[in-house]
Residue, then its C-alpha position, 0 to 999 in steps of 0.5 A: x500500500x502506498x502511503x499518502x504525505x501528510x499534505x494529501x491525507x490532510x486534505x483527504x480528511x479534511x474534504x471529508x470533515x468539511x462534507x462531514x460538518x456541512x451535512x452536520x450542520x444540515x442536522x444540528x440547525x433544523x434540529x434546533x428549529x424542531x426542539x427548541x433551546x429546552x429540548x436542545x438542552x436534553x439533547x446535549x445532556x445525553x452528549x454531555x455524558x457521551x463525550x467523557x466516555x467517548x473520550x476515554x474508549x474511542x478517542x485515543x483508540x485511533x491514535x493508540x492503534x495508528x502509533x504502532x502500526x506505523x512504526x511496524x509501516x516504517x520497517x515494512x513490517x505488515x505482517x505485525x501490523x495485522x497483528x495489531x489490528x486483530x488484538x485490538x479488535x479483540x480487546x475493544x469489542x470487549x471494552x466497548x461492549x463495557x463502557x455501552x453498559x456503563x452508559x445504560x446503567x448511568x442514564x438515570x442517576x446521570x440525568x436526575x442528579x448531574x443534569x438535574x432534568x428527568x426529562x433527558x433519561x432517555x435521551x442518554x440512554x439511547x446513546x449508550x449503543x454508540x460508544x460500543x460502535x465508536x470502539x470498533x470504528x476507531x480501531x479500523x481507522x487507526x489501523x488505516x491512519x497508521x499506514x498513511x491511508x485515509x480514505x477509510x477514515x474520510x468515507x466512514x466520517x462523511x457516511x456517519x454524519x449523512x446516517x446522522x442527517x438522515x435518521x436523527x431528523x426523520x425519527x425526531x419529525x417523527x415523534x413530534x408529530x405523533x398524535x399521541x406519545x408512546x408509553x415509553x415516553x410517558x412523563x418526560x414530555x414530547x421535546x424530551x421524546x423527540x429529542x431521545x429519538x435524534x439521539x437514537x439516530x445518532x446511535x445507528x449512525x455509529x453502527x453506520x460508520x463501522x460497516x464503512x470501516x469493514x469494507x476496506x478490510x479486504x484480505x491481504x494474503x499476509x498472515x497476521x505475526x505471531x507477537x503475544x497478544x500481551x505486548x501488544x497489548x501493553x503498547x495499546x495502553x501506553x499510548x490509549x492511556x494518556x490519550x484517553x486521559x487527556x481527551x477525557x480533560x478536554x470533553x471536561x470542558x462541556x460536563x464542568x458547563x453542565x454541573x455548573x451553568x445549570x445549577x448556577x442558573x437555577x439558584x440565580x432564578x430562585x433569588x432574582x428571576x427578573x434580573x437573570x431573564x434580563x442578564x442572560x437574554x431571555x425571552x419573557x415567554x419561557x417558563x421560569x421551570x424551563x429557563x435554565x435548560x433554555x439558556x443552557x440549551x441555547x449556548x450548546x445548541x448555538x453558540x458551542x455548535x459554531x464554536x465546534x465547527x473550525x476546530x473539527x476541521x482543522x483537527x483533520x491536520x492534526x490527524x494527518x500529520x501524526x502517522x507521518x510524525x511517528x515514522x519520521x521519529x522512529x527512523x531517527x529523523x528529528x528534523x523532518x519531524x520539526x518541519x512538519x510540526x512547523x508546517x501543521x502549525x501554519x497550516x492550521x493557522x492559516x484556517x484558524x485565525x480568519x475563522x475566530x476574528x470573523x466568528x468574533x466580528x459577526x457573531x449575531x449575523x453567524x447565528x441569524x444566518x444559521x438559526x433564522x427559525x429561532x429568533x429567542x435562541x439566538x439572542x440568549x446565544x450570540x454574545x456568548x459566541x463572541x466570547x468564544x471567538x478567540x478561543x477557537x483559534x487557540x483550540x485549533x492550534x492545540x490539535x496539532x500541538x497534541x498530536x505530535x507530542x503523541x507521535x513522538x512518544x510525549x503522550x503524557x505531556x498534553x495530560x498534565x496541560x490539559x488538567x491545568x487547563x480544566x483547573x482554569x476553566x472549573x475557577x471561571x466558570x464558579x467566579x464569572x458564571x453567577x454573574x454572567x451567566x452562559x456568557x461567563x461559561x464562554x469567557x471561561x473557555x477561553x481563558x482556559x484553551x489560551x493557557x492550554x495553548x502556551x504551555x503546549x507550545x513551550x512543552x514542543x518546543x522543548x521536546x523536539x529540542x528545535x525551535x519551529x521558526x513559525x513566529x514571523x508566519x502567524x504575525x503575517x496571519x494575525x494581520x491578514x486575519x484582523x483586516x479580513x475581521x474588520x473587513x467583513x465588518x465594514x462590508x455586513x454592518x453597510x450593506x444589512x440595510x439594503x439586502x436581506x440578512x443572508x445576502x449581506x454576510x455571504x457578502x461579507x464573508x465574500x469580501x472578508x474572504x478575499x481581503x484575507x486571501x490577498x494579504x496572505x499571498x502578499x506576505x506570505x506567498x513565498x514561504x506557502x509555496x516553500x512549505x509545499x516545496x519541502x512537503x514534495x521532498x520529504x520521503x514517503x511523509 
């Protein structure tokens, strides 16, 4: 099999995430149309416990798989690759069959006494089915990411996410129009129903994504190595672990919002309902029982939705860029791994920072755009999303950060960070949550990704012993990027007067778009084609 560069598997990964996004979002928007921030809020609550497991199960899976099968690729040792796969495959269905138990025998204690909603039970009940799929998803693409080969990875994501589109809203339209509501939804209401109902296509979307994976597990004619399935094994844990913990800290992002900004909301309607109403943005016509789901609702269904989309891209860099790292390690070349976290870095620099400054100039046309259908939402949501802006371009940047400290055995290292980092965002959110409420939360956020992102860059720089040499790039970047800021700005704030609402932000998107374009080719036109220069002459990278 002949490996892709990291440039091709990046972009590989990265038309398939952009396919993966836009049909996401073709889900996430009109399923916000259809439950509304309170019905969002029991919909994030079954991600909310999602997310922890994901990450300790599947979220380092790919990466613990994909290290060791391309050191076997960097010696041409296939044989010991399969034998990689096939105890993985062993031990996962196990552990992903655990970990789906653990999330069914949580869903209520979970809901009752974390998210303080009964409502949303079976919303975290039907995603349980998800983890195990996850678990044997990650593992083939691991295997395939290990051997410079993305196209797995890229088909299975873009087939996920349309399974998602498809099922998710067909069984949420569904239940909504009911005439009347099945006994299993008894007493948690039809946006409770409707919203478990999405959660349960997102469950067979998972299902969806791992029969992906198996029709690019042809035979090879090769037998699998006869290494004990104990060593392989015991090298599985050594790089899952510190993964999984790691992603395990950054998912603690969305369940310290979810203990805190709920709880914090309730307490704030209890003492002065006016006030919170008028501080958070409320619409007068929701139910006091029902305003702290819709704040919170409205910040994970609105403003972290937006928040999500760059990073979740940009991330198909990181993922490239790791198999390529981890053979440039193993065969001893330090400088060519240098030079590729140095490329990373610009590369995902180079979507990231027109992305925050224009998400931090327009935040309200963003979501106007997006949630037209939900006028109540969006004003509880935009100043929130403005907050988050610059930490989005910080998170981006910490992907790839983390992905090379991984690849060259530094796992540990984004732990360590990560948990200072959720310390940061923990202390914001009990200090600026009582007074600005989800505003707080995203202010927190910041905060927290942008402390994250400084020791990770000194923790790289430190462990490649080489400096990356990206300073003068990601000034030329932020110029370019302010002015494109400024200039979609300027563009929507003259123009939203004679054009409808949609036509002045592509507009300014537009215009934003090729300011950005044309400064960066000016400042940094040489040092683009240097890079892609230097990709081309990297062997088998």
């Amino acid at each position: 099999m002949k490996p892709q560069s990291f440039l091709k598997g990046s972009l590989i990964l990265g038309c398939s995430a952009l396919l993966a996004k836009l049909l996401g979002a073709l889900f996430k928007i009109p399923l916000t149309a259809l439950l509304g921030g309170t019905g969002m809020g029991y919909f994030s609550c079954a991600y909310a416990l999602f997310l922890p497991l994901y990450a300790v199960f599947v979220t380092g899976l790919s990466t613990a798989v994909a290290r060791p099968v391309a050191g076997c690729a960097a010696v041409g040792d296939l044989a010991g690759a399969l034998r990689i796969r096939s105890v993985a495959r062993r031990l996962f269905l196990a552990v992903g069959t655990a970990a789906a138990l653990l999330a069914a025998a949580a869903a209520k204690p979970f809901a009752l006494y974390t998210a303080e909603s009964a409502q949303a039970i079976l919303c975290v009940l039907a995603i349980a089915p998800a983890v195990l799929f996850s678990c044997l998803t990650a593992v083939e693409r691991g295997y395939h990411e290990g051997l410079c080969s993305m196209y797995p990875t890229a088909v299975s994501q873009a087939a996920e996410a349309l399974c998602k589109l498809l099922c998710g809203l067909w069984l949420c339209h569904l239940v909504m129009e009911l005439p009347e509501l099945p006994p299993v939804f008894s007493g948690i209401g039809r946006e409770g129903a409707a919203a478990a109902a999405a959660v349960l296509g997102v469950s067979i979307s998972t299902a969806a994504g791992w029969l992906c994976t198996l029709a690019y597990s042809r035979p090879t004619g090769i037998k699998p190595a006869a290494t004990p399935a104990r060593d392989i094994i015991r090298t599985l844990l050594a790089v899952l672990l510190p993964v999984a913990l790691g992603s395990l800290v950054t998912n603690l992002t969305s369940l310290i919002d979810l203990v805190t900004v709920m709880r914090i909301c309730n307490d704030r309607i209890a003492e002065d309902a006016a006030g919170f109403y008028a501080g958070a943005h409320i619409a007068a016509e929701i139910p006091p029982q029902e305003a702290s789901a819709f704040a919170y609702g409205s910040y994970m269904g609105l403003s972290m939705t937006v928040f999500n989309l760059i990073p979740s891209l940009t991330n198909m860099f990181a993922k490239g860029v790791l198999p390529c790292t981890a053979q440039a390690w193993a065969r001893g070349e330090r400088d060519t791994a240098a030079g590729l976290a140095g490329q990373v870095l610009v590369l995902t620099g180079i979507a990231a920072i027109p992305a925050g400054l224009g998400m931090f100039a327009l935040p309200r046309g963003i979501l106007e755009f997006l949630f037209s259908s939900r006028p109540a939402e969006t004003a509880a949501a935009w100043d929130a999303l403005r907050c988050l802006a610059p930490g989005v371009i910080c998170l981006c940047l910490v992907f790839p950060i983390f992905s090379i400290l991984q690849a060259i055995g530094r796992a540990g290292l984004p732990v360590r960070i990560l948990c200072l980092g959720a310390a940061v965002k923990f202390c914001g959110n009990l200090l600026l949550v009582p007074r600005l409420y989800t505003v707080g939360a995203a202010i927190s956020t910041t905060l927290s990704y942008a402390f994250i992102l400084l020791l990770a860059v000194i923790a790289l720089r430190r462990a490649l012993g080489r400096s990356l040499q990206t300073g003068r790039a990601f000034l030329h970047m932020g110029y370019a990027g302010s002015m494109c800021a400024a200039s979609a700005w300027l563009i929507y704030t003259r123009t939203l007067a004679h054009l409808p609402q949609r036509g002045a932000l592509m507009l300014a998107v537009i215009g934003g778009g090729i300011v950005y374009a044309g400064i960066s080719v000016f400042l940094m036109g040489e040092q683009i084609c240097t890079l892609f220069r230097h990709q081309r002459s990297i062997k088998n990278a």
